[in-house]
N, C-alpha and C positions, 0 to 999 in steps of 0.2 A: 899805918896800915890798919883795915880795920880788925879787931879782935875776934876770931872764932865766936861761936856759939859755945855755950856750955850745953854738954849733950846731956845731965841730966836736968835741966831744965827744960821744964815742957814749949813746945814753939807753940807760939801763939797763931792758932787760926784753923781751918780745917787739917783733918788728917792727910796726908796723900798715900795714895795706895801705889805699888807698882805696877807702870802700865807694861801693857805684853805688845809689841812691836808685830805685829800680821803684815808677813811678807807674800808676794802671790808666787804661789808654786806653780811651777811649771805642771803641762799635762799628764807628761810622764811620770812625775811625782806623785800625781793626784791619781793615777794610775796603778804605782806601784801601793799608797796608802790602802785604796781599794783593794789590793790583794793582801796588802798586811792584816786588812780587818776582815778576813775571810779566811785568813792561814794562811794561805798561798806565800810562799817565800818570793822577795824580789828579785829580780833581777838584773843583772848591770844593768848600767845606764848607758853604757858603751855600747849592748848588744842592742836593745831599742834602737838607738840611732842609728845602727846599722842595717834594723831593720826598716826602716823607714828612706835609706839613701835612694836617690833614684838612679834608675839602670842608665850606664852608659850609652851615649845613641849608635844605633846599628850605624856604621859607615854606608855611604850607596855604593853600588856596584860599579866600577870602574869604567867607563868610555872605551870601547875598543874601537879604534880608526880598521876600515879594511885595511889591509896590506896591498901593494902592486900586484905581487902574486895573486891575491884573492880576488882581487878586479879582471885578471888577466884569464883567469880561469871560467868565471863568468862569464866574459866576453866571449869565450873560445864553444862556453853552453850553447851561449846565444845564437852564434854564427852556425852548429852543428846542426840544431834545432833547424835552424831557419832552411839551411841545404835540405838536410830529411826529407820536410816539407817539400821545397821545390821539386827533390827529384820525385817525391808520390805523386805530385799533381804528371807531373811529365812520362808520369807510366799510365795515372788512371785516362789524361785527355786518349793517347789513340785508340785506348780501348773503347772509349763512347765515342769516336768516326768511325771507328769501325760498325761498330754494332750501327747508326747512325744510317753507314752504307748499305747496308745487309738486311735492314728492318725494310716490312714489303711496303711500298707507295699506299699515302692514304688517298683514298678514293673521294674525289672532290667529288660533292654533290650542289649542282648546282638548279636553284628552282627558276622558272620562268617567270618574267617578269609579269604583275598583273596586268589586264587585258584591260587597255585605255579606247574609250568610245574616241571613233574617228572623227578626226579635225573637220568642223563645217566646211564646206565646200559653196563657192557663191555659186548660186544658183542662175543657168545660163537666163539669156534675155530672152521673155517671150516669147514664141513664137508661135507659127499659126497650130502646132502639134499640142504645145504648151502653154497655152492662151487661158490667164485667169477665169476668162471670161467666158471658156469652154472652145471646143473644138468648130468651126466654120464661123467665127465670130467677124462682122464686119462691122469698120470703122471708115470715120473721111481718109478719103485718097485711095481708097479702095471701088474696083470697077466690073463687071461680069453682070453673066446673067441671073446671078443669086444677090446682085444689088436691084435689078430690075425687078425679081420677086418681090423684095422688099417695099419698093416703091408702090408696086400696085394693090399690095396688101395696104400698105399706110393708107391709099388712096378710100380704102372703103369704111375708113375710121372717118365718123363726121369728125371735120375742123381741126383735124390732124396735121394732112397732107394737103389742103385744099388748093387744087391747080398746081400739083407738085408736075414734074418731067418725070419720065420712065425712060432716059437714055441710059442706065447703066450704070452711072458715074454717082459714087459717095461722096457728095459736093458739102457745103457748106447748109444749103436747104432743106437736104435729105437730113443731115445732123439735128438741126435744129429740131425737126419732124418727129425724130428716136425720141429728142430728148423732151419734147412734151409729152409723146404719150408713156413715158416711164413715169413724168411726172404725176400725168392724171390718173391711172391708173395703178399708183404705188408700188411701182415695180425699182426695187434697191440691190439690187443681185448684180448688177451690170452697173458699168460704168458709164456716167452722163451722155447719151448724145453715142452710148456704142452699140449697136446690134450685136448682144451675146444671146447666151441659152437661154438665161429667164425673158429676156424682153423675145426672145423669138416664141418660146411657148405660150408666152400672154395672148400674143398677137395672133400667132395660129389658130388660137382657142378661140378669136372672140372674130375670126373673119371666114375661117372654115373652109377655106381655100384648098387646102392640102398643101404638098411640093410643090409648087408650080417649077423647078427645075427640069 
């Protein structure tokens, strides 16, 4: 085994000194040193960490189910409720028929209907009263002695009526006769070939005859 060292023999080599072991202190430690270097006395270490425990959790408040009874009580609100209602409605309805009955008639006012222009009406056929062409208008097929005026009037028109008849009768010659001289003498008032007003006032004008009826 090997032999000790002689401890007054010096060891060869550097000196060693004694190392100092730095352990880490807790905060609380480091807490109470701060108050040792200040004066402040420590204090347990117990009460700190009691200081610092956290608080137990509040429990939640407990579920309460209704009970049958308290369902049934409800139901019975409900139902009261609901009747009340009915019968108030069943007392206000006959009070508004009555009053309903009793209130005076409103007074209908009714306006007239606006005033529509009357529906055209056809207009009757011609006649000798109503004749476009004016009143004593003569045409073919027509006969009297206010055709025979006519005739002898044409007659003093040169190249008119030339070698025309004076029986009376609104022929087919007598026509032709009207309807030249409306021609030559621009007469548009009267219809082709018709002895009306203007062809009778041209013709008067320009033979000077007068009535001869």
């Amino acid at each position: 085994m090997p032999t000790p060292p002689d401890p007054e023999r010096p060891h060869a080599g550097p000196v060693l000194e004694p190392i100092r072991v730095l352990r880490p202190r807790r905060l609380d430690a480091l807490a109470e040193l701060m108050r040792e270097m200040d004066g402040v006395p420590a204090r347990a270490g117990h009460a700190d960490e009691a200081e610092t425990q956290e608080l137990p959790p509040v429990p939640a408040p407990p579920r309460t189910t209704p009970t049958p009874a308290l369902r049934r009580s409800a139901v019975a609100g409900a139902v009261a409720a609901a009747a009340l209602l009915g019968f108030g409605c069943a007392l206000l309805l006959p009070g508004s028929r009555q009053a309903t009955a009793t209130s005076p008639p409103h007074r209908q006012t009714t306006t007239a209907p606006p005033a529509t222009a009357p529906a055209p009406t056809a207009s009757p056929a011609p006649t000798a009263a109503t004749d476009p062409d004016g009143p004593g208008t003569l045409r073919q097929g027509d006969t009297g002695p206010e055709v025979t005026a006519l005739q002898q009037r044409l007659l003093r028109i040169p190249d008119v009526y030339r070698d025309g008849s004076t029986s009376g009768t609104y022929d087919a010659g007598l026509t032709a006769a009207v309807a030249r001289f409306q021609l030559w003498y621009g007469i548009s008032g009267d219809e082709t070939g018709v002895y009306g007003d203007d062809t009778r006032r041209a013709l008067e004008s320009r033979t000077g005859l007068g009535d001869d009826s």
